[in-house]
C-alpha positions in Angstrom: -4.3 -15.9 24.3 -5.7 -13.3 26.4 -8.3 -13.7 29.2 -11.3 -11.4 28.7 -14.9 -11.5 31.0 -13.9 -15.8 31.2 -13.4 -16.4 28.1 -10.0 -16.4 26.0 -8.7 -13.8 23.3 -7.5 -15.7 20.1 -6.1 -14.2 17.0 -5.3 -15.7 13.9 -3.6 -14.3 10.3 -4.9 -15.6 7.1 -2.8 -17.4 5.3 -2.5 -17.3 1.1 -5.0 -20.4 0.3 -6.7 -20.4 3.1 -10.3 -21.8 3.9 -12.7 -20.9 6.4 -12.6 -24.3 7.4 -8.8 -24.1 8.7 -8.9 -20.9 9.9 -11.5 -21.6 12.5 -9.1 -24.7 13.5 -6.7 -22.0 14.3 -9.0 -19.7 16.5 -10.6 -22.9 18.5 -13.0 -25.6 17.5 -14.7 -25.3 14.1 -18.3 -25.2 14.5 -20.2 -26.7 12.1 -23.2 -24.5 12.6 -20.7 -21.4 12.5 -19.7 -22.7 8.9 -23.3 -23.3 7.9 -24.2 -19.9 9.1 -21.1 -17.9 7.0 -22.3 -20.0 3.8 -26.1 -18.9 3.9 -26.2 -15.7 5.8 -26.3 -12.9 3.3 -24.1 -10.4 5.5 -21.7 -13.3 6.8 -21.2 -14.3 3.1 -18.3 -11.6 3.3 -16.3 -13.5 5.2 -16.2 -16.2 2.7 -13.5 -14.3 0.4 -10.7 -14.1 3.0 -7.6 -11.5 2.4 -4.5 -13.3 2.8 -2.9 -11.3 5.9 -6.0 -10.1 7.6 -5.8 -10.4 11.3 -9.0 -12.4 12.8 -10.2 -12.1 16.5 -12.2 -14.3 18.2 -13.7 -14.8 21.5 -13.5 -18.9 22.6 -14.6 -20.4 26.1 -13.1 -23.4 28.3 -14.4 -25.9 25.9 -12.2 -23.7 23.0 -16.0 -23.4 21.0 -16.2 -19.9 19.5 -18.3 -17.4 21.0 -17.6 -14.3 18.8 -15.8 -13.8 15.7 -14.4 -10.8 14.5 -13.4 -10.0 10.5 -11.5 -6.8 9.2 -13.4 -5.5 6.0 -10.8 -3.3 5.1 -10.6 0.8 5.0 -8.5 3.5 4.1 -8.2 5.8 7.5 -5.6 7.9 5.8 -8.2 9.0 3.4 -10.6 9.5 6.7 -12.7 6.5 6.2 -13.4 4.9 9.1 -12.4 0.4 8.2 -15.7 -1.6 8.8 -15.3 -5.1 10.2 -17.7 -8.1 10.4 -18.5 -9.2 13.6 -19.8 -12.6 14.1 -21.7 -13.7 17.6 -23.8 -16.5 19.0 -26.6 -15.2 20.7 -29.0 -17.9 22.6 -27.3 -20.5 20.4 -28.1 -18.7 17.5 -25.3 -16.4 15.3 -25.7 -13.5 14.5 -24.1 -11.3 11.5 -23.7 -7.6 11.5 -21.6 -4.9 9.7 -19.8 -2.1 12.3 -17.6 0.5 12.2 -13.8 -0.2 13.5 -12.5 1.7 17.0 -8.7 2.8 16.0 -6.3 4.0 17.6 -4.0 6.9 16.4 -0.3 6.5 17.1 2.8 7.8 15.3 5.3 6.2 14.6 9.2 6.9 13.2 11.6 4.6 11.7 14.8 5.4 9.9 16.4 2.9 7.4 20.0 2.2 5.6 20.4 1.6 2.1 22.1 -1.5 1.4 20.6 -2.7 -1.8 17.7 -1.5 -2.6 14.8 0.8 -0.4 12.5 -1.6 0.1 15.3 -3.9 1.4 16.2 -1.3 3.6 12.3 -0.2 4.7 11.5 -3.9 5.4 14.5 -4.5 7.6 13.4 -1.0 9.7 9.8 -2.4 10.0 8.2 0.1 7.4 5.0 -1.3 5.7 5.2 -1.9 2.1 2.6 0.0 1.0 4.2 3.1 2.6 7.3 2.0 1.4 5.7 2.1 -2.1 4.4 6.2 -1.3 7.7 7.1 -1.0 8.4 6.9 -5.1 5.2 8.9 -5.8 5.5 11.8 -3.1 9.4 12.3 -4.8 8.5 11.5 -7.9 9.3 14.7 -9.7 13.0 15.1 -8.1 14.4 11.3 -7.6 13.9 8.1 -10.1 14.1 5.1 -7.6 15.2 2.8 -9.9 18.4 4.6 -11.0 19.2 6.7 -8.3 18.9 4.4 -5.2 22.8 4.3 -3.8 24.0 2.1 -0.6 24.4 4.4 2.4 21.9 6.5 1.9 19.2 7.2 4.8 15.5 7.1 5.0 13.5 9.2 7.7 10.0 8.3 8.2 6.9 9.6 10.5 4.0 7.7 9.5 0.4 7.3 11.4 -0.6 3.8 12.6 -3.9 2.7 13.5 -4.4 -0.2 15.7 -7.4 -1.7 17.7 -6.6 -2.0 20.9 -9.1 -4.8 21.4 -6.6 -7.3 19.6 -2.6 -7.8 19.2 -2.4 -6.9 15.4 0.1 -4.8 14.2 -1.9 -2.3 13.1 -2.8 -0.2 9.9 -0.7 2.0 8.4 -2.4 5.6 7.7 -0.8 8.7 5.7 3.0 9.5 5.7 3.7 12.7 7.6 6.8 13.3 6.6 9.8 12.1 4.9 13.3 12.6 4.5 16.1 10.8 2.1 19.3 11.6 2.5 21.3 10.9 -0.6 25.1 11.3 -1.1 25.0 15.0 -2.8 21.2 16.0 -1.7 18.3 15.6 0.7 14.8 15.7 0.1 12.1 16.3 2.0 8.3 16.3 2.7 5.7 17.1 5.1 1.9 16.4 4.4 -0.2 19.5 5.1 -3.3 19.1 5.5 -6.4 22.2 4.3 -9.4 22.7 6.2 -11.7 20.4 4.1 -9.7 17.7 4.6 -7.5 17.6 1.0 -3.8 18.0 1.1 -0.5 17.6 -0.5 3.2 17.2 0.0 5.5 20.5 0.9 9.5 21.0 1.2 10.5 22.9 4.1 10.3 25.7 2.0 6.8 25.6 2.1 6.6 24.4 -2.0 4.3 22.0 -3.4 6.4 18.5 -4.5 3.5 18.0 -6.8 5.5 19.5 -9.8 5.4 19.8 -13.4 7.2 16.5 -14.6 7.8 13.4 -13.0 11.3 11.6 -13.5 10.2 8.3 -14.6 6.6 7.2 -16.1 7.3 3.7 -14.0 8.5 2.9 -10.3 11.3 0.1 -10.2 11.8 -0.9 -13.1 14.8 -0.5 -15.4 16.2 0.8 -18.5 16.8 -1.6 -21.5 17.3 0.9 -24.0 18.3 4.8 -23.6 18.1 7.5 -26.3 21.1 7.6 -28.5 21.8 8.6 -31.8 23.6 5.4 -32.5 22.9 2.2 -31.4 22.9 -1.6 -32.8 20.3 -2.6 -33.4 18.9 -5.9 -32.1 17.5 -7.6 -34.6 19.1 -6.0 -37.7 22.6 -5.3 -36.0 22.8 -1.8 -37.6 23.9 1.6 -35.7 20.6 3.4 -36.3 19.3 6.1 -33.7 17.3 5.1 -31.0 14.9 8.0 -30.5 13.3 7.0 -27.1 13.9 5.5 -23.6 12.6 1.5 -23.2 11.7 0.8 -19.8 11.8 -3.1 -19.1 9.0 -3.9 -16.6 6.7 -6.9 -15.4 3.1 -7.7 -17.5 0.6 -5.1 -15.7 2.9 -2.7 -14.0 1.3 0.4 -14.0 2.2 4.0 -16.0 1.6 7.1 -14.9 1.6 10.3 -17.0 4.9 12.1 -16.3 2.7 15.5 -16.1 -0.2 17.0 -16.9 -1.9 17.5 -19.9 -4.3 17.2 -22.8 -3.8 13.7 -25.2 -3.4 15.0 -28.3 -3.0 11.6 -30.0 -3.7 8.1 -29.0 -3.0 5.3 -30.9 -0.7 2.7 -33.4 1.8 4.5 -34.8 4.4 2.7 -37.2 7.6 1.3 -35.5 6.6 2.8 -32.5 3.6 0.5 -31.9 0.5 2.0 -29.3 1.7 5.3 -28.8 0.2 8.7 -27.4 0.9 12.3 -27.5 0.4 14.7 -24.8 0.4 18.8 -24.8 1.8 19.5 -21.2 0.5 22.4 -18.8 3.0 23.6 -16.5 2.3 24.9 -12.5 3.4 25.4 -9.6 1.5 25.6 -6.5 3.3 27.6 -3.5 2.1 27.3 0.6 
């Protein structure tokens, strides 16, 4: 722990399962009254439904009671909103609950990463965030399917912002990804975030042309092909050749699907054989810096 004005600097991650009750006993002693206070107090109440990895300062003195406590609420400063936290402090005896905004600070940060089995193998060995790691799909989702064209040896280049509070030892959170570069065997691609005057942006080449194209290689990210379109196939129930007019992706329950492009949904619905099915009249653009 850190020494700050007499009194020490603890920090604590919440664990999956975790009460407030054994979090406190990580931070120092668990007041009861502190407890008491989280429980009733309408703006402490917040703190009751505790994110699994959330990083938790607190503020303890000689006797290791808690004099301050405070709770990340979350944010999104790539999308310039400013994370809130929930600071907790015993005033007089009393506690005291109130809402404020988070001090960050901006750093950049660039990592490079290896394919050996599969990118997010590779991103979490470099020390890239998952969630950036997961960005990385979307922003090269019309030129690269990650779930088919992922090969070992190939490189990843990443600049990415990172926010941390320089009050605490967290690691930080991840902002926007300013650019991005995979080198595959036979290509590279590339992106760098540009930001307008109001604050909106997108992803460019080098060439200064948009990556937000017309279609996108895969409706799904990381999944994989059961079934490709052929014109004969066995069939695996009747054990037939018939064609197989479509591509099955096989994917967990609730993994999301994305439109490939965009459009107008010309039919939505059950269709026979096909099951829920819908049609889509594609517009095509391009958008050049």
């Amino acid at each position: 722990p850190l020494v700050v004005d007499g009194h020490f600097l603890r920090q604590a991650s919440v664990s999956r399962g975790e009460t407030l009750g054994s979090l406190l006993r990580k931070l120092g002693d668990p007041d009861r009254d502190l407890i008491d206070f989280v429980r009733s107090d309408p703006v402490a109440r917040r703190m009751l439904k505790l994110a699994p990895g959330t990083t938790v300062r607190a503020e303890v003195d000689a006797d290791e009671r808690i004099r301050s406590l405070s709770y990340p609420l979350g944010g999104a400063p790539d999308a310039g909103e400013t994370p809130l936290k929930l600071d907790l402090q015993r005033v007089d005896g009393q506690w005291t609950a109130r809402i404020d905004r988070m001090i960050l600070e901006r750093t950049l940060v660039t990592r490079t990463a290896t394919i050996t089995s599969s990118l997010y193998a590779a991103a979490d060995q470099a020390g890239i965030p998952d969630a950036l790691t997961a960005r990385i799909p979307e922003i090269f989702a019309s030129d690269m399917d990650f779930h088919r064209d992922v090969r070992k040896g190939d490189r990843l280049r990443i600049v990415y912002e990172l926010f941390t509070d320089p009050r605490t030892l967290a690691e930080g959170i991840p902002g926007r990804i300013l650019a991005v570069e995979y080198q595959a065997e036979q290509r590279r691609l590339e992106a760098l975030w540009f930001e307008r005057a109001d604050g909106s942006g997108d992803y460019y080449n080098a060439d200064g042309r948009t990556l937000r194209k017309t279609f996108l290689r895969s409706p799904m990210e990381f999944t994989r092909i059961s079934s490709g379109f052929t014109l004969g196939r066995r069939h695996p129930v009747f054990r037939d050749w018939r064609a197989h007019k479509g591509v099955d992706y096989a994917a967990p329950s609730g993994t999301r699907i994305r439109a490939i492009g965009e459009g107008v949904v010309e039919f939505a619905g059950v269709q026979r054989g096909y099951g829920t099915v819908s049609y889509t009249h594609l517009r095509a653009h391009e958008t050049v810096l």
